[in-house]
C-alpha positions in Angstrom: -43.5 55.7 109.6 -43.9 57.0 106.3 -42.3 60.6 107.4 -39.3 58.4 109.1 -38.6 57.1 105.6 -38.8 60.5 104.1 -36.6 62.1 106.5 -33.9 59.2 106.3 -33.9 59.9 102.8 -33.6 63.2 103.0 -30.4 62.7 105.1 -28.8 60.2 103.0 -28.5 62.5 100.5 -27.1 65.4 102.5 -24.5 63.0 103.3 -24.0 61.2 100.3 -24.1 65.4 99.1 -21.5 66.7 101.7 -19.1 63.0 101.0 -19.2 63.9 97.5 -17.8 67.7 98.3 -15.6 66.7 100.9 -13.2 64.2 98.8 -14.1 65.1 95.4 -10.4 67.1 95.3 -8.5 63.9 95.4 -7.8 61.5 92.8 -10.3 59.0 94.0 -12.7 56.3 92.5 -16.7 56.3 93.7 -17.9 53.7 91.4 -17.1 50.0 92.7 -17.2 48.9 88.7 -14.6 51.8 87.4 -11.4 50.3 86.9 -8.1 50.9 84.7 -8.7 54.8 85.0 -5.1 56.3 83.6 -4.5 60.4 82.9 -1.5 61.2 80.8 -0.3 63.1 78.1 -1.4 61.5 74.6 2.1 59.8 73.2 3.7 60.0 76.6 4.0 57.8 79.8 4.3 61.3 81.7 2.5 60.8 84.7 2.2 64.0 85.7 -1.3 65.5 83.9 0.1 69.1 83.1 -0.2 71.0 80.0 0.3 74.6 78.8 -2.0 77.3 78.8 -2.8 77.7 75.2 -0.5 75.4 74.0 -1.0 72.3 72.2 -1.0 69.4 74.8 -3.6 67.2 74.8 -4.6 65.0 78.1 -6.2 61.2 77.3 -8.3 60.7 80.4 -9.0 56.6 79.9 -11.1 54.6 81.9 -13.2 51.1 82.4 -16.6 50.2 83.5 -17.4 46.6 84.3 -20.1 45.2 82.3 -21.8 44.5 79.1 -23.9 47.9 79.0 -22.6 51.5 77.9 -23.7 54.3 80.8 -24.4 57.8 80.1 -22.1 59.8 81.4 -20.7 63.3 81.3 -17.8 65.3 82.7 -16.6 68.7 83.7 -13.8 70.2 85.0 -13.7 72.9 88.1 -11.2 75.4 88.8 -9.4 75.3 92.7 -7.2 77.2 94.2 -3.0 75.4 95.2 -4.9 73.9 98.3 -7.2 71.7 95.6 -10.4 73.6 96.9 -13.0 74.4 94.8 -12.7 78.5 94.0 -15.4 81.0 94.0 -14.9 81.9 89.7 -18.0 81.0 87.6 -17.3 78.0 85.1 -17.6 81.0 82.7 -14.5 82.5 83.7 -12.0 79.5 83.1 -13.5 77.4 80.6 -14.2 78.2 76.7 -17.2 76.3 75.5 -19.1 74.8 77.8 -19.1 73.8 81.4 -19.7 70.3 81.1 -20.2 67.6 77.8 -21.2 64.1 77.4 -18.7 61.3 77.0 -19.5 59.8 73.7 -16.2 58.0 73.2 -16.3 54.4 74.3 -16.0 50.9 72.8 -17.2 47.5 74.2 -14.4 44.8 75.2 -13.7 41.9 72.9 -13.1 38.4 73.1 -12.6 38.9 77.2 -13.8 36.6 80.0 -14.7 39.8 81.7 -17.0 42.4 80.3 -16.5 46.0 80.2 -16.9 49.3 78.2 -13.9 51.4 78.0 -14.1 55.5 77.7 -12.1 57.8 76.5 -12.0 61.7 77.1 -9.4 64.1 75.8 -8.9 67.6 77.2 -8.4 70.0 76.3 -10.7 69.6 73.4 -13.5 72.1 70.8 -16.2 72.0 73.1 -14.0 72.8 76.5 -11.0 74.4 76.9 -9.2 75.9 80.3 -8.9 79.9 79.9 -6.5 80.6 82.7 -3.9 78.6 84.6 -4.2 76.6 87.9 -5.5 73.5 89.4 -8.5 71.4 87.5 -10.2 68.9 89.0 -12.2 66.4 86.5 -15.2 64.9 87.8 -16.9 62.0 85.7 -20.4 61.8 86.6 -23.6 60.2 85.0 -26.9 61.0 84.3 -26.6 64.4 84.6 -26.0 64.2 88.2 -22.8 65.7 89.3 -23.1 64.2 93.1 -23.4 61.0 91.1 -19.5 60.8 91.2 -17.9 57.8 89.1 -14.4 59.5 89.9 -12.2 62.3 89.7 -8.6 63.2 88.4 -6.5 66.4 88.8 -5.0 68.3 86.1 -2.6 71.3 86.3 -2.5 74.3 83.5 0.7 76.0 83.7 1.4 79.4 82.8 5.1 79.1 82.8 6.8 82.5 84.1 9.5 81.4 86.3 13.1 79.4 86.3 13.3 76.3 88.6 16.9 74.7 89.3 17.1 72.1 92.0 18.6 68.5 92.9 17.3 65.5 95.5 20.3 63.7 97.2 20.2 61.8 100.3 19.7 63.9 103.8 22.4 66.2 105.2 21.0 65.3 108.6 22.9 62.8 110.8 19.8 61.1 112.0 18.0 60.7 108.7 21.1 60.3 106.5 20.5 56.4 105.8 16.9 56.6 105.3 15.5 59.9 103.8 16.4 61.9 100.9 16.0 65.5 101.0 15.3 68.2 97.6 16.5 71.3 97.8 15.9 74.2 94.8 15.3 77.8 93.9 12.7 79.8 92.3 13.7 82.8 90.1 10.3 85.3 89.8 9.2 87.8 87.5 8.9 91.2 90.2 6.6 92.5 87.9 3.9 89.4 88.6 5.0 88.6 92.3 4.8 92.0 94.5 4.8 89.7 97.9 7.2 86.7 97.2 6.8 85.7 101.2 3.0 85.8 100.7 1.8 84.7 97.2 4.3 82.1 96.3 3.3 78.3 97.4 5.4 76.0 96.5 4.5 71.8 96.3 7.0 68.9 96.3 5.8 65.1 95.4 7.8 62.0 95.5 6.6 59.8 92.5 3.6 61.3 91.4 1.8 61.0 95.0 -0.3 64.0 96.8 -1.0 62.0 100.0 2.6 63.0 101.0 3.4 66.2 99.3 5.2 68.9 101.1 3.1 72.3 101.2 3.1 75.1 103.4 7.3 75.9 102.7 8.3 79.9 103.1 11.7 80.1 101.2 15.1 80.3 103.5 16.3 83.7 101.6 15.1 86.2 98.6 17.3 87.6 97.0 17.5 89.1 93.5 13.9 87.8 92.8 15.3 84.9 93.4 12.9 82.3 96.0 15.9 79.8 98.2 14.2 76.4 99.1 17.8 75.4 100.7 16.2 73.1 104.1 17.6 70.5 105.3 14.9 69.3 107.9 11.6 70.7 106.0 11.6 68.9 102.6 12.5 65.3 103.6 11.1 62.8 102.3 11.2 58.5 103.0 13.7 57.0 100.8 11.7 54.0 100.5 12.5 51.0 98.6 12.2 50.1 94.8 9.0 48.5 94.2 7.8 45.4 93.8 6.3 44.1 90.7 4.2 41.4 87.8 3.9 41.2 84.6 0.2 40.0 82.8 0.8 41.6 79.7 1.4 37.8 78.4 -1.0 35.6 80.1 0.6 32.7 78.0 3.8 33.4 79.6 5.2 33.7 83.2 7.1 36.9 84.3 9.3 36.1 87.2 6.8 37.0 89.9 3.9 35.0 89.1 3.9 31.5 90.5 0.7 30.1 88.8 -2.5 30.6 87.0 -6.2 29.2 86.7 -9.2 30.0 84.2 -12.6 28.9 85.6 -15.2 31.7 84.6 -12.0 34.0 84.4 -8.6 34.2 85.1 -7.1 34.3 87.9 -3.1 34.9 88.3 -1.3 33.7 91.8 1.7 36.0 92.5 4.7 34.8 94.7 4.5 34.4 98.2 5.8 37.7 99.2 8.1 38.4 103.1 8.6 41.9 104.5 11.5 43.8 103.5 12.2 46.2 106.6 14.7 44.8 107.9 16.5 43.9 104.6 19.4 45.2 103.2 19.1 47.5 99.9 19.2 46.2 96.8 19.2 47.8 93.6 17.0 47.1 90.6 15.1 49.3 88.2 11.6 50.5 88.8 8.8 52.4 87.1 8.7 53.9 90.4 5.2 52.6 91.3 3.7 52.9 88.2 2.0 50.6 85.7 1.5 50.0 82.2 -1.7 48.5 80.9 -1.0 46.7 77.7 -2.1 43.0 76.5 0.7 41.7 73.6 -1.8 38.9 72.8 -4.3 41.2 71.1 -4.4 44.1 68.6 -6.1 46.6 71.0 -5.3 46.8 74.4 -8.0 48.9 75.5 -11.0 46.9 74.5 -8.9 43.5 74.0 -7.2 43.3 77.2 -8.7 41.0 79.7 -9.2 41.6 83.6 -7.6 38.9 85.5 -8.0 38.5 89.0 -4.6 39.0 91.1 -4.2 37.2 94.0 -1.5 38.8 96.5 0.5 36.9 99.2 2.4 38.4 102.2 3.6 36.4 105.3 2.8 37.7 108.3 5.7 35.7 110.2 8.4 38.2 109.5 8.1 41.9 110.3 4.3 42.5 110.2 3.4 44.1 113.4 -0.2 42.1 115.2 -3.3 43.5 114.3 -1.8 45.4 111.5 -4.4 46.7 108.5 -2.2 45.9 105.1 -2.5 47.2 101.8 -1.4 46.9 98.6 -0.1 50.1 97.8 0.4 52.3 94.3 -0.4 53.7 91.2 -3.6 51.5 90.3 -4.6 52.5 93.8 -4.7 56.0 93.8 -1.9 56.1 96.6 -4.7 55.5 98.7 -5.5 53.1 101.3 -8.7 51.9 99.5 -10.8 49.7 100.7 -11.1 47.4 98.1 -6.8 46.8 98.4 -7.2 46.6 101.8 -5.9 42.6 102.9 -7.2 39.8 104.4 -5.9 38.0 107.6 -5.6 34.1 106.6 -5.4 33.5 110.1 -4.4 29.4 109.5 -2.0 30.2 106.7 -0.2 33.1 109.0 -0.5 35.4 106.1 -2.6 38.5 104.4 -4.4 37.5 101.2 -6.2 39.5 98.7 -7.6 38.3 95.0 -8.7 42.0 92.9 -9.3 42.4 88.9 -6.5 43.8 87.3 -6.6 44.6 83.8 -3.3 43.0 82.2 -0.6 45.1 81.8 2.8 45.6 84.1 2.1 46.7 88.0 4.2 47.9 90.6 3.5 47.7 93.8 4.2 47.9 97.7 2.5 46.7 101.2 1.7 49.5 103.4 0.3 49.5 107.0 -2.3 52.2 108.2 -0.3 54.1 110.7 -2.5 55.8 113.8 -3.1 58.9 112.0 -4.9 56.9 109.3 -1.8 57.3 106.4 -0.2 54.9 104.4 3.4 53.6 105.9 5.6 51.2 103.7 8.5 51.6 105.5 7.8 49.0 108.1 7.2 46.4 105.2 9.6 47.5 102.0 12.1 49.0 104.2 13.5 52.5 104.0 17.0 53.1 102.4 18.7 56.6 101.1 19.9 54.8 97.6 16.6 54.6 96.4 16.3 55.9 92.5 13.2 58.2 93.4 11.5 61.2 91.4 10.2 64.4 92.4 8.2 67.4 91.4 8.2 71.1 92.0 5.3 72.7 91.2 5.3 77.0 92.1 2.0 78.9 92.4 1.6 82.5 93.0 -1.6 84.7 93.7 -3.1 86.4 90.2 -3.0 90.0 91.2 -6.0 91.1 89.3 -8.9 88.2 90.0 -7.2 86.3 93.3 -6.9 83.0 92.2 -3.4 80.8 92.8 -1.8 80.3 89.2 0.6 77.9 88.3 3.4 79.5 87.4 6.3 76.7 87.1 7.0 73.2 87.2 10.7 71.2 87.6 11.0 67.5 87.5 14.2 66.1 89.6 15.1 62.7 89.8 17.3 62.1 93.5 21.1 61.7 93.1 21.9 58.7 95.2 25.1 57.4 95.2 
């Protein structure tokens, strides 16, 4: 019996081991207690976590762990290739200074129903420093233990060397025309760094920020005069979508438009409207943050140790539009574009609705409902509806193959926002 034991052990940890390796590339949360975990540029709301080799950017990697007690906890940061895997380069040969440090930044909330210790990492930084450009992927672990994952963030070092131009409009296409917007741009390359355009470019396209749906895997239309065409009309097409849905905490004392009620028992817990499905809804324009959110609290003097978690309760009818036996989530930003578990909804069967209560630390959320589709993806568009007019954002990011070590640099970077009329 004893052996048994040993050997179960033994292969929980291979597959807590091989988990750990197999979705560590993502942006993704391991810790049940890790909340509020944000990655921009410091004095920016740029969402996108990409700075310049050797220039003077500085990323604030932020984050909350529920609780009264401090952790020790360290990070590092690995190099991968445009595919986020891990590459075969020693830590040595991307990183200045060393290869992994303690986080030693944190403060303990104040004056909060809920407890919690908030963290604060800033890269680059003296002790670590990236050395060449590409994919990074952050991994915040404790004890010493890196298959101890609390969560992990990509960053992007760009070596800029090439000329984007580009636009997003609404789909050429007949058959997608009212519902998907299509990007369309050009990449002009240095011949000196690119000797095979057809074979070491790669080329990425997201729609607000998101990797679950990113286009990868393009080969440009035409070269010509070192100059890449991305022209398509049926390869880079993406769901126009809907604008999102949204609440306001920031002010607990007040009521933004979309929360019905609130109650303070051992915390505080904020009812949003009931929400109805939107796919079969006409479009209708409003501005969005385009599924982002803004943690702030305009009670308080600090918002990251003074802002309180309240726990958000969601509402969605399931008369209208919301296929049987449907798995619902609430979709965005604070979720990683993920269908995670914890956002995953309830079935109040006597109510006829989906219900889920989650802490939310205050600030301004957008949000969606999506439905797991068969092939186990997030899909909106049956619940928010999918229109050609919506105000979205995308991103180009160009990699090509370093010539002298073989690893995929990033090379360029082009934000475009659609033109919709």
């Amino acid at each position: 019996m004893q052996k048994i034991k040993y050997l179960l052990l033994i292969l929980f940890v291979q597959v807590k081991f091989v988990q750990a390796q197999v979705t560590a590339n993502e942006n993704a949360i391991y810790d049940e207690n890790v909340n509020s975990v944000q990655f921009t540029k410091t004095n920016s709301e740029d969402r996108y976590p990409i700075i310049l080799l050797n220039g003077s950017d500085v990323l604030k990697l932020s984050f909350d762990k529920l609780g009264a007690n401090s952790e020790n906890l360290q990070y590092t940061i690995i190099h991968c290739n445009a595919a986020w895997e891990q590459t075969k380069l020693n830590q040595n040969e991307y990183l200045s200074g060393m290869t992994f440090d303690n986080i030693t930044d944190f403060k303990f909330s104040t004056n909060t129903f809920v407890r919690y210790v908030h963290y604060n990492v800033f890269v680059p930084n003296e002790n670590m420093k990236p050395r060449i450009a590409g994919n990074y992927l952050v991994k915040v672990f404790r004890n010493f233990d890196e298959n101890d994952l609390l969560f992990t963030r990509r960053m992007m070092v760009l070596n800029n060397s090439t000329e984007i131009e580009g636009f997003a409009r609404p789909a050429t296409l007949a058959e997608s025309r009212f519902s998907k917007q299509e990007v369309q741009f050009t990449v002009a390359i240095n011949p000196s760094q690119v000797i095979n355009p057809l074979q070491d470019v790669k080329v990425v396209i997201m729609q607000n920020s998101r990797w679950d749906n990113a286009i990868t895997g393009l080969q440009p239309l035409f070269v010509s005069n070192n100059k890449l065409d991305y022209s398509y009309l049926d390869k880079t097409l993406f769901n126009g979508g809907n604008e999102f849905r949204w609440f306001d905490t920031r002010n607990l004392r007040l009521f933004s438009p979309n929360v019905r009620s609130k109650r303070v028992d051992s915390v505080v817990h904020v009812m949003l409207n009931y929400d109805e499905s939107r796919g079969a809804n006409q479009y209708f324009q409003y501005a969005d943050y385009n599924g982002k959110r803004i943690i702030f609290n305009k009670e308080g003097n600090n918002p990251d140790i003074d802002g309180d978690y309240t726990y958000v309760q969601f509402f969605l009818s399931a008369a209208l539009g919301v296929p049987p036996d449907a798995e619902v989530y609430v979709f965005g930003e604070f979720t990683d574009w993920r269908l995670a578990p914890n956002y995953k909804m309830y079935y109040n069967k006597s109510r006829q609705r989906y219900d889920l209560e989650v802490p939310l630390k205050q600030g301004r959320y957008e949000y969606c409902y999506a439905i797991k589709n068969e092939a186990g993806k997030p899909d909106e568009t049956q619940l928010e509806g999918n229109h050609f007019q919506t105000e979205n954002e995308y991103m180009v990011l160009v990699y090509t193959r370093n010539l002298l070590y073989g690893y995929d640099e990033l090379i360029g970077s082009k934000k475009i926002v659609v033109n919709a009329p």
